[in-house]
N, C-alpha and C positions, 0 to 999 in steps of 0.2 A: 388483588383486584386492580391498585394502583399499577404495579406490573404490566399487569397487560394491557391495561388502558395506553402507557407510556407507547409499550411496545405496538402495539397497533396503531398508535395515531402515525411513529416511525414508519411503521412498513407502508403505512397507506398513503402518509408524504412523499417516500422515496417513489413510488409506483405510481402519485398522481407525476410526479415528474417525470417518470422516465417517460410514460404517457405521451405528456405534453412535450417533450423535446427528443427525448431519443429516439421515439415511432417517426416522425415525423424524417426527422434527421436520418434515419436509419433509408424511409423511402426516399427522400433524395440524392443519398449516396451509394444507395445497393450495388448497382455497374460500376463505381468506380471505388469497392473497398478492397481492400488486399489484406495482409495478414499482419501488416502494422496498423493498418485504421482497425482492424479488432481486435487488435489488442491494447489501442489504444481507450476505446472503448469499453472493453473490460475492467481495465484499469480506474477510471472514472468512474463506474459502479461499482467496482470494489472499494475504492477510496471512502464514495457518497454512503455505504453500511460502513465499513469500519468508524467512520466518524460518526455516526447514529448509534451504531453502537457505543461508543466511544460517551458519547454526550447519556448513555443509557447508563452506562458503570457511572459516570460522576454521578447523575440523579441518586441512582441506587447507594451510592459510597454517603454522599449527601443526605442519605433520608437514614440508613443504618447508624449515621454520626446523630442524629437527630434522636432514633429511639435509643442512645449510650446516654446520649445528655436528658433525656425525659427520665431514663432509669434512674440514673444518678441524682437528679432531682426529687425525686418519686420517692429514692431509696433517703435521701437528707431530708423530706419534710416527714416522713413516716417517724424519724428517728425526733424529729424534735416535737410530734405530735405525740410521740409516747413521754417522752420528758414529761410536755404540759400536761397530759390527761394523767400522767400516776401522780404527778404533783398534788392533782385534785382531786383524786380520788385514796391518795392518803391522807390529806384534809377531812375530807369527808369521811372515812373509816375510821379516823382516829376520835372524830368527834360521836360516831354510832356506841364506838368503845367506850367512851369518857360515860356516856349517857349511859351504856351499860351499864358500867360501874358502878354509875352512880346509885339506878335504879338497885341492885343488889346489894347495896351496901346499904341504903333507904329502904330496904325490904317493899319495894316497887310502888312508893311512897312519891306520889307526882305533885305534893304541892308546893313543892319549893323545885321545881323541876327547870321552869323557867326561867329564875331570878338565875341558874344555874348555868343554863344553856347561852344565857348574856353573859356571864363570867368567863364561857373556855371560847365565845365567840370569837375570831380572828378580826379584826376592824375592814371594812370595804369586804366581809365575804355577802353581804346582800346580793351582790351583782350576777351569783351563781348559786349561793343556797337558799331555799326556799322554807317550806312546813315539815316542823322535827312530831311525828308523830310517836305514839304507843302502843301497840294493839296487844290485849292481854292472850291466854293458851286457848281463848274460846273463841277470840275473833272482834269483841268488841273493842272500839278505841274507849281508852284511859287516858290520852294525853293529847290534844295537837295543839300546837302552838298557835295563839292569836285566835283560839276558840275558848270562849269560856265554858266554866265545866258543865253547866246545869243544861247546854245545851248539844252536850256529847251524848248522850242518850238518845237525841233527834236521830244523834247519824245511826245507831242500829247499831247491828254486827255485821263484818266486813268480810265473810269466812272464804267469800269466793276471789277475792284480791289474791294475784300470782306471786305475790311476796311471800304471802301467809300461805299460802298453797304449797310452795316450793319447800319453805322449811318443814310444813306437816311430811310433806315425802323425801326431803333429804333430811331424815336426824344427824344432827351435829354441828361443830360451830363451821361454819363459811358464812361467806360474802355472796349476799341478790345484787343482781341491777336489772332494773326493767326497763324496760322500753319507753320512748315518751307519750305520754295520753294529757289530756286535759286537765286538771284539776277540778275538779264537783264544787270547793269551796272556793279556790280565788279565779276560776275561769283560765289559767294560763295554762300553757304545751309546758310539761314538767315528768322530767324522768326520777325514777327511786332508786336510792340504796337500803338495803335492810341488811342488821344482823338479827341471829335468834337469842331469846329472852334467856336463860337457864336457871331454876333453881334446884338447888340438891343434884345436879346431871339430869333432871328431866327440864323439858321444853318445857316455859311458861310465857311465853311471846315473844313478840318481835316490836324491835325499834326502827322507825323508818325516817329516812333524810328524806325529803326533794327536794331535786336541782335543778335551775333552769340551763337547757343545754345550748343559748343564748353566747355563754360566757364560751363555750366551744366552737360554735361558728363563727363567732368575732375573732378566735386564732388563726380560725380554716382562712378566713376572708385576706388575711394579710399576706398568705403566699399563694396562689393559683397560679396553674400549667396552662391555663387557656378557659375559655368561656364555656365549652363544653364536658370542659373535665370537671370531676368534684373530690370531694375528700369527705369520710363517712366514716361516724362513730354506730357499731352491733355490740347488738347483746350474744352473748355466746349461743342463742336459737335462731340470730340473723335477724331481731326486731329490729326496726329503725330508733338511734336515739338519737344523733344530731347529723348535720348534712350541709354542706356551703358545696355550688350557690342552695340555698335555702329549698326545704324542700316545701309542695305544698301540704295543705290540710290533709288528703288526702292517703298520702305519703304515710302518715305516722298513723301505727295503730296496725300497719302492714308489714307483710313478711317479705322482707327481699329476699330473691330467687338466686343470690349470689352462692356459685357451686363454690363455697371456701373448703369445703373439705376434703372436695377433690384436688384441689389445687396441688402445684410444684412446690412444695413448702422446703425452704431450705433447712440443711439440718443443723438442730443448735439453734437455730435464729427463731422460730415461732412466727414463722412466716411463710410469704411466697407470691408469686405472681399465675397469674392466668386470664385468660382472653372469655371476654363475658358480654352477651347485648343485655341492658338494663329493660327492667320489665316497664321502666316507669317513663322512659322517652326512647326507648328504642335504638338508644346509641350504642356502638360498639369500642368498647373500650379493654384496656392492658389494666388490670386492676394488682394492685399492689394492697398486701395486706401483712397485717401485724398483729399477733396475738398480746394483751397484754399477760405481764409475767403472773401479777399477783390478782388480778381480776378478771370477771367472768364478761371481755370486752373485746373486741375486735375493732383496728384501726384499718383504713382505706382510704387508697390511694387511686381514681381509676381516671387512667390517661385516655383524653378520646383519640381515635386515630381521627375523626373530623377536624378537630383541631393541629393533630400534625398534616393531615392535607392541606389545610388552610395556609398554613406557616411555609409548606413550601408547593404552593400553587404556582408563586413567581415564576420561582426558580422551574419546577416545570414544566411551565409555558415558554419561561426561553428557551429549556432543551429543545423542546418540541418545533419552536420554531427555528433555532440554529440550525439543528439537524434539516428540513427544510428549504435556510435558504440554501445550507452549505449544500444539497443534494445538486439542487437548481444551476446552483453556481458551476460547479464539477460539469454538470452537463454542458453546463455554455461553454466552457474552457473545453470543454471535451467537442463540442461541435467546433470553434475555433480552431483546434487539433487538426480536427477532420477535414475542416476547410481546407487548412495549409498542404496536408499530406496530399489532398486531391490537385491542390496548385502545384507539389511540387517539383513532377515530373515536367509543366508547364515552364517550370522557374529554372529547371535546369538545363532544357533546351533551348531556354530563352540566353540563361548563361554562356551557356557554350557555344550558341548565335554571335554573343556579344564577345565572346573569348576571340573565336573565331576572328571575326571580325576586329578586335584589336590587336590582334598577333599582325593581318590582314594590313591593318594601318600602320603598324609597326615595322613591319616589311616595308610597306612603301615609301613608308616618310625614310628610312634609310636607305631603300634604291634614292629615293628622290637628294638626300644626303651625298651619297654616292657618285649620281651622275652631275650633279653642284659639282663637288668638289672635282672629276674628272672634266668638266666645261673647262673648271679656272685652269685646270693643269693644261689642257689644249688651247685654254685661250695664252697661257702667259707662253708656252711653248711657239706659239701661232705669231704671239705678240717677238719673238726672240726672236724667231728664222725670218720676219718683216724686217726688222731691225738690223738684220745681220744684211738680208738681202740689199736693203738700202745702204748700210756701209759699203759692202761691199761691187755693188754694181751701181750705183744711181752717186755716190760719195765718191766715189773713185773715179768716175766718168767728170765728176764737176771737176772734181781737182786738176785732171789732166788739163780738163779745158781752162780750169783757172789760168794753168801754169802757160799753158801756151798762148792765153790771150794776154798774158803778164807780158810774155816776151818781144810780143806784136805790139803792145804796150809800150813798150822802152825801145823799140825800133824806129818805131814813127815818131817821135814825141818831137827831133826836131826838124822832121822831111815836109810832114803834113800835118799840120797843127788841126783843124776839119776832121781827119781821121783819126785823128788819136782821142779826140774828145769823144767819139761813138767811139771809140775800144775801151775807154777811160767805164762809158759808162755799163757795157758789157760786163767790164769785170768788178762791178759793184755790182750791180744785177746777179751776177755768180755768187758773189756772198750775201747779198741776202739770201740765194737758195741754199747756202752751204750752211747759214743760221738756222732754216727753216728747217729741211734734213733733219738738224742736228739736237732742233728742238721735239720734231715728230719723233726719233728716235731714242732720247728721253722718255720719250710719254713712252712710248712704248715700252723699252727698257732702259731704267736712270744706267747709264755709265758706270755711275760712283757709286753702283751695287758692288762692282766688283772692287773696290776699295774696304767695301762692308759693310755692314749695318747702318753704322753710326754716323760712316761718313755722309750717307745717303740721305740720311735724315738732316745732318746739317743744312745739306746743300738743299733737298725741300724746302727746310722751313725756311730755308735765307730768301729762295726764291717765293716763296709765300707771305714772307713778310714783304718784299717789291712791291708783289701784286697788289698785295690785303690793305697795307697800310700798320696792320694791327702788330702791336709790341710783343714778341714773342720772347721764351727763355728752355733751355736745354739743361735738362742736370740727368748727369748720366754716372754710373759707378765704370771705374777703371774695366776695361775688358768685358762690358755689359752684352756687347754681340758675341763672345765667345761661348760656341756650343750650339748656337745658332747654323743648321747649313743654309745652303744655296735657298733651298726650295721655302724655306721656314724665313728666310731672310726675307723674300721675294711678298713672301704673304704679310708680314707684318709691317713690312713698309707698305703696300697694299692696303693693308687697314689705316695706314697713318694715314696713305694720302687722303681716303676715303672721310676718316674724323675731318682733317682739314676743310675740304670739302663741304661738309656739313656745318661747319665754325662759320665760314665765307657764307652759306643759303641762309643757316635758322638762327643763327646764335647772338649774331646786333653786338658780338663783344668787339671790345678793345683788348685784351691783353690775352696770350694762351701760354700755357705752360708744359713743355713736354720731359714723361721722366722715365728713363731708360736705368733699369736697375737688375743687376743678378746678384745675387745671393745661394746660399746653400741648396735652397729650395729649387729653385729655376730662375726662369728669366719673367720681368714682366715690362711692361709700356702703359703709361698712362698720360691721356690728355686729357687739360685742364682747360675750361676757358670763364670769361667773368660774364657771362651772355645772359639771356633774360631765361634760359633754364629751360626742361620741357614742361608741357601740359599734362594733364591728364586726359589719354587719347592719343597725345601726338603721334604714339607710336603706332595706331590702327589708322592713320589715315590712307586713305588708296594711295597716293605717293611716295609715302615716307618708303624708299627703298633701300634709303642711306644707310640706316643700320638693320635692315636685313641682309644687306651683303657683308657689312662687319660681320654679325652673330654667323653667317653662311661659311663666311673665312675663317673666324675662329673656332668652328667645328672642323673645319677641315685641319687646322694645325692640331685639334684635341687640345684646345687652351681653355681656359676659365674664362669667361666674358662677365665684366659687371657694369651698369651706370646708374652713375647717382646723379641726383636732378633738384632740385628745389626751383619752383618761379622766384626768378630776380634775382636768384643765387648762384647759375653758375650750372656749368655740367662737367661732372670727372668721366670719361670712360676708359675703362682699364680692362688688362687682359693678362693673364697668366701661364707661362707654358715651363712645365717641371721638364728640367733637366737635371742632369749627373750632378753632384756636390762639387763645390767651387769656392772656397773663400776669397772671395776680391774687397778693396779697399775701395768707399763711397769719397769720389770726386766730383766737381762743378768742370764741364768744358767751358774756358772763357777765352776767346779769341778774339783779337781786337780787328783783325781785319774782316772775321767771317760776319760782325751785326748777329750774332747769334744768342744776344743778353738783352734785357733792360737798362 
């Protein structure tokens, strides 16, 4: 019944779930499920049983462990409740016997019977034996204890007592126990032992103990399986003689309905187990029973299953509700699932929008790369043939006129003093333009490019220190332009002027340092200066164009570009371009005419 209870309340959780979230779920998604959203779904209802199931074997593993350990318990108190009841009921047969004997040996001679009975007493047996009675072959008592005699005759004869009954139709020596009843003389619940009287081998009465079966439910009391289970001492017809928890009034005097005959008795043991409801409270219990060896007694054990429902209620109410949430739960993830799968045709066109689109941007910023770097190639190209043009046509036109105002010069100097002063000042006039020429074609293209690299840079920074003011210094490694061509040459002196440039607008220094170096690696260039550093930002402001055309040239040489910055501390910028392998030797250029040191 627990079974299906469990199982039921499962399947009706799983199904009030799916209910509430996958019908629901199920109509918002209908148009757009494919054959992964049902199977995803399947999956999440398969999960949400197998783990209900799952939460159903531990219960089931959990309560199987339970009737092992009730048995084993059942089967140890059974064992040590027979220990104690043959203890006490060899006490007591031994003492029926002692009284036998006595009586036969006294030729049934009761008056010294008592003085007797305090003699083979055990000390502290008050607390379980009770009235040692005598009953003669006819039925009437000859002896009880704590009666005197002249008023045994009050009591009659006794012929219908199941003591005396039992031995009139079982001849020969055995052991009675009867059931518990009241006692007529001291009022108390008290069960009997009898043996039969013999004399010559014929029956001549019976001796009878009672016992209060007190001193056996005070043992019951010290171990119990649960509130609802009990442990029960029978007489071999199934009377009631003792019982914890306690039985009532009514209880004794009554035949328990306990089918021990039928039972699974195991063999050898005198015993057995079977499933029994009690007539006396209607419980359904695992009764466990035990015949004793040498007496006419049956011991009992009956385990309620109410009491192992109780013990593991907890326990399955959390299955019950694990199973539950975990169904719930499966769903949500499974509705989460379904959400995604239905985005995801969304997310991938969205991707491939955005792929698109940065493949898109990546094309252009490389045309845009591209047509940079083909500007500067037209522009320094543009900037050469100007250069060249003005050498050659506008340089050459002055010169001539230089030379011939030279000679008109030195002709007049001492005919027409008036004219030779305006010729005088013509050919000054001529060199200022022949300066000016000479410096537009600089700018244009330095000269002392084609000297190389290094030269170029000198002659920069010398003329940059004129300008600036500020203490400049050059450290360069032997052959540092070597590997450098025309076109790479052109750019990086480009970027130099460009750094300078920017020293002289933002940097408020006094001192720069430039360092020209090759090694194995490649070549690099780095300028130093001691200036107030950048900001944070400086580099996004709408003007800063200064080192977007550095980073713009230095992609077009394919170099490494890096700058460090600290406020108040200064700015390095450097740049990197790998050539072939080269070991050269690190020197300082120091030339005392060029001002090109500290």
């Amino acid at each position: 019944m627990i079974y299906i209870n469990i199982k039921t309340t499962i399947y009706l959780a799983c199904l009030q779930t799916y209910h509430s979230t996958a019908k629901p779920m199920q109509n918002r998604f209908t148009q757009k499920w494919n054959k992964g959203s049902l199977t995803v779904l399947a999956l999440s209802v398969l999960v949400a049983i197998l783990f209900s199931l799952g939460c159903l074997f531990v219960y089931e593993k959990r309560r199987d462990e339970r009737i092992d350990q009730e048995r084993a318990e059942a089967q140890r108190m059974l064992l040590a409740f027979e220990a104690h009841s043959t203890r006490l009921f060899d006490y007591a047969d031994g003492q029926l016997r002692a009284i036998r004997a006595y009586l036969h040996e006294h030729d049934n001679n009761t008056e010294k019977l008592a003085s007797y009975i305090r003699e083979i007493k055990v000390p502290r047996t008050e607390i379980f034996a009770g009235i040692v009675t005598v009953i003669d072959r006819d039925g009437g008592i000859v002896y009880q204890s704590g009666t005197p005699r002249e008023q045994l005759k009050a009591l009659g004869k006794l012929p219908d007592f199941d003591h005396y009954q039992y031995f009139i139709t079982h001849p020969g020596d055995s052991i009675f126990v009867g059931p518990t009843r009241r006692g007529k003389v001291t009022g108390k619940m008290q069960y009997r032992m009898a043996r039969p009287i013999f004399k010559n081998g014929v029956f001549d009465g019976v001796v009878v103990l009672a016992l209060l079966p007190e001193y056996i439910t005070d043992f019951y009391r010290s171990t119990s399986l649960g509130p609802h289970s009990n442990a029960t001492m029978l007489t071999q017809k199934q009377w009631l003689i003792a019982r914890q928890p306690a039985a009532a009034p009514g209880m004794y005097g009554s035949r328990v309905s306990n089918p021990i005959n039928n039972g699974r008795t195991e063999p050898g043991q005198g015993g057995g187990v079977f499933g029994f409801v009690s007539s006396f409270d209607q419980s359904r219990r695992d009764v466990f029973f035990k015949n004793l060896a040498n007496y006419p007694v049956t011991l009992t054990i009956g385990v309620a299953e109410q009491d192992r429902d109780d013990a593991l209620a907890v326990l399955r109410r959390n299955m019950i509700l694990l199973a539950a949430v975990f169904s719930m739960f499966s769903m949500f993830v499974c509705a989460l699932v379904l959400r995604l799968i239905s985005q995801k045709s969304h997310l991938i066109s969205q991707n491939k929008r955005l792929e698109n689109a940065e493949s898109s941007s990546r094309q252009s910023l490389s045309e845009l790369h591209r047509l940079s770097d083909h500007i500067q190639i037209v522009r320094e190209d543009e900037r050469k043939r100007i250069a060249q043009d003005i050498h050659d046509d506008l340089g050459q036109n002055l010169l001539v006129l230089k030379m011939d105002s030279t000679e008109l010069w030195a002709r007049i100097k001492g005919t027409n003093p008036e004219l030779n002063q305006r010729a005088s000042l013509v050919l000054n006039n001529i060199n200022v333009t022949l300066q000016s020429i000479k410096s537009i074609m600089n700018d244009l293209r330095p000269a002392t490019l084609e000297l190389g690299l290094l030269a170029a840079v000198e002659w920069q920074l010398k003329q940059f220190m004129r300008a600036s003011g500020i203490d400049c210094k050059l450290v360069a490694t032997e052959g540092a332009e070597l590997g450098l061509d025309e076109n790479r040459s052109l750019a990086v002196f480009r970027i130099f002027q460009e750094a300078l440039s920017n020293v002289v607008r933002h940097a408020q220094a006094t001192k720069v340092e430039v360092t020209l170096r090759r090694d194995e690696h490649g070549f690099s260039m780095t300028i130093k200066d001691n200036g107030k550093g950048l900001i944070a930002g400086d580099s996004k402001k709408a003007d800063s164009f200064g080192l977007m055309v550095i980073k713009e040239r230095a992609h077009a040489l394919e170099a490494e570009f890096a700058i460090e910055s600290r406020p108040e501390n200064g700015t390095a910028l450097s740049i990197f371009i790998a050539l072939e392998k080269n070991s050269t030797n690190e020197r300082q250029i120091i030339r005392p005419e060029s001002c090109l040191y500290v």
